[in-house]
N, C-alpha and C positions, 0 to 999 in steps of 0.2 A: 796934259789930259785933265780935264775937269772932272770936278765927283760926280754932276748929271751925267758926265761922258761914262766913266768908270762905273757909274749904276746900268746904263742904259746895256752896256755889252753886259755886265755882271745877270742884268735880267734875264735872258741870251740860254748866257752859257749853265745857266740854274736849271731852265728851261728845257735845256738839248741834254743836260749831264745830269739832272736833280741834285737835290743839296747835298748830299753825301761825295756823288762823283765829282762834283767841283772843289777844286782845290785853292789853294793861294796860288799858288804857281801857276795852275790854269787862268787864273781870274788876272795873274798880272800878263799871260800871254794872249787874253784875249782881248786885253785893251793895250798893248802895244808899249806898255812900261815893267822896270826892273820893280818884283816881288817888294823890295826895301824900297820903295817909290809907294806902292800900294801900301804899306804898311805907316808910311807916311799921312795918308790919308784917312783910314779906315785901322782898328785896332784886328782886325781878324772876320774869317766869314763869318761868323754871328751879326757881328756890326753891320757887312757889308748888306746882306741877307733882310735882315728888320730895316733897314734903310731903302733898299728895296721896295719891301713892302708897305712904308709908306709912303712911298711917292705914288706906290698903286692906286691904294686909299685916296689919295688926295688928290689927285686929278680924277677918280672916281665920283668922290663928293663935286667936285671944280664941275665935272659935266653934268651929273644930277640935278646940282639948280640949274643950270637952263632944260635940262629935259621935263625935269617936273613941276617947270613954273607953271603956275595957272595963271590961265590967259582969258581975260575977260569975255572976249568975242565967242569964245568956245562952247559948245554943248558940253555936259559929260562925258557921254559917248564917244565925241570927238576928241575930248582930252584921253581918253582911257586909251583911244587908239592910237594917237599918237605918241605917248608913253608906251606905249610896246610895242611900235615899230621903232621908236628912237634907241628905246633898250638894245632890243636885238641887231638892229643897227652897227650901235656901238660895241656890239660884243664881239661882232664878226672879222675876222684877219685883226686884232685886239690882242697881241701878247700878253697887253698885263693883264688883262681878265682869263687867257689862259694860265697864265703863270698863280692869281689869284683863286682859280677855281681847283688847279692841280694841289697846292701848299695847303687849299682848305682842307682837303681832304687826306690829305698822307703830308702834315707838316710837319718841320725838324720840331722835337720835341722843346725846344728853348723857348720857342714862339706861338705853339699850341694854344695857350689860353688865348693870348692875344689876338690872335688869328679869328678864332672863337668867339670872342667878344667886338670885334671891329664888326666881323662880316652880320652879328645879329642887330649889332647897333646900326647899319645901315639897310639890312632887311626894315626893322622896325622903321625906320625912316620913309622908306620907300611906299611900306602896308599903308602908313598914317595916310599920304597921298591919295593913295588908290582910294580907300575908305571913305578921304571926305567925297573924293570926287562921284564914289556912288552914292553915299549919302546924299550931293548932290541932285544927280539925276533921279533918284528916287524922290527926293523934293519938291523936282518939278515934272515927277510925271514921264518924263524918256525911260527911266529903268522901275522895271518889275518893281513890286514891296516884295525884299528877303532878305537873310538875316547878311548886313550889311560884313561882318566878320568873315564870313562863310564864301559870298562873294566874292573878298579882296585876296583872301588865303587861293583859289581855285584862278584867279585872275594868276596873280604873286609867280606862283609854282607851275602854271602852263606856261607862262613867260622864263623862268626859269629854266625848265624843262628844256624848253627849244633853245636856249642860251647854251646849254650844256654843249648842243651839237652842232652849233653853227661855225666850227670848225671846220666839220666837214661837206660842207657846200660851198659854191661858187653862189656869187651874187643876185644871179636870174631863180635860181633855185631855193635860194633863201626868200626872197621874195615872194616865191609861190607859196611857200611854206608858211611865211608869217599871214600871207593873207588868210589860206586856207583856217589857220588856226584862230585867226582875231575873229572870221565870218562864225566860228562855232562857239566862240565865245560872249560875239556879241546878240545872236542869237539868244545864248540864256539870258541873256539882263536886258535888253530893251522887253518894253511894255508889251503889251500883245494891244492892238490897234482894235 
């Protein structure tokens, strides 16, 4: 068994049992190797656990630049939508952004700051995007003049927001949902004609 393999169930079973209910014993029965095999590999759930959670991170970052390349041919508009269809997209049947939204919130105490600090440092990442791209459209005229912060924050955390619960939908439904909420949001930022 590989350590991608041995993460990939360890994701899993974090997930189904949270970090306290998961054990070593569990975690070497649920990748189908002896405890002292796991321990070979990984010093303990803390290791296994942070390890985890960056591979979350890091194919998070890994899909973020292609979601939030700017693409020449693009309106603003058209960039903003497509950055929050692709978001919530990706969020959807997405364990590790379950697993990264559940640990955000009620994480082992060892990993707390960090957890903390990853997920602001990629909000911030994410704001800067949105921001130029109205700044953009405000530059040429497709979005409203308003206060360009204010925008991307209301942008940020409806996208957000619907991330939260696109667990609980199936595909056609998600769908309705993301449009509904991009038509009321692009509402407020295009120009009035």
């Amino acid at each position: 068994m590989t350590k991608p393999e041995i993460l990939e169930h360890a994701l899993l079973l974090f997930m189904n049992k949270g970090y306290e209910g998961a054990s070593m014993s569990d975690l070497a029965a649920a990748t189908g190797i002896k405890k002292a095999s796991l321990y070979a590999h990984y010093s303990g759930k803390e290791e296994i656990f942070s390890a985890v959670f960056t591979g979350v991170v890091e194919e998070y970052r890994e899909n973020m630049k292609t979601l939030l390349l700017h693409r020449a041919e693009e309106s603003a508009l058209t960039r903003l939508e497509r950055m929050f269809r692709a978001f919530l997209r990706y969020c959807h049947n997405n364990p590790r952004m379950y697993f990264w939204d559940r640990y955000f919130y009620f994480p082992p105490e060892f990993i707390k700051e960090r957890m903390e600090r990853e997920t602001k440092q990629t909000q911030d990442e994410f704001l800067q995007v949105i921001q130029a791209a109205i700044s953009e459209g405000i530059a040429s005229g497709e979005i409203s003049p308003q206060p360009v912060e204010s925008a991307a924050l209301a942008y940020y955390y409806l996208m957000i927001g619907l991330s939260m619960s696109v667990k609980l939908y199936d595909r056609e439904a998600l769908e309705h949902d993301i449009s509904l909420a991009w038509a009321g949001l692009a509402q407020g930022l295009k120009k009035e004609t």
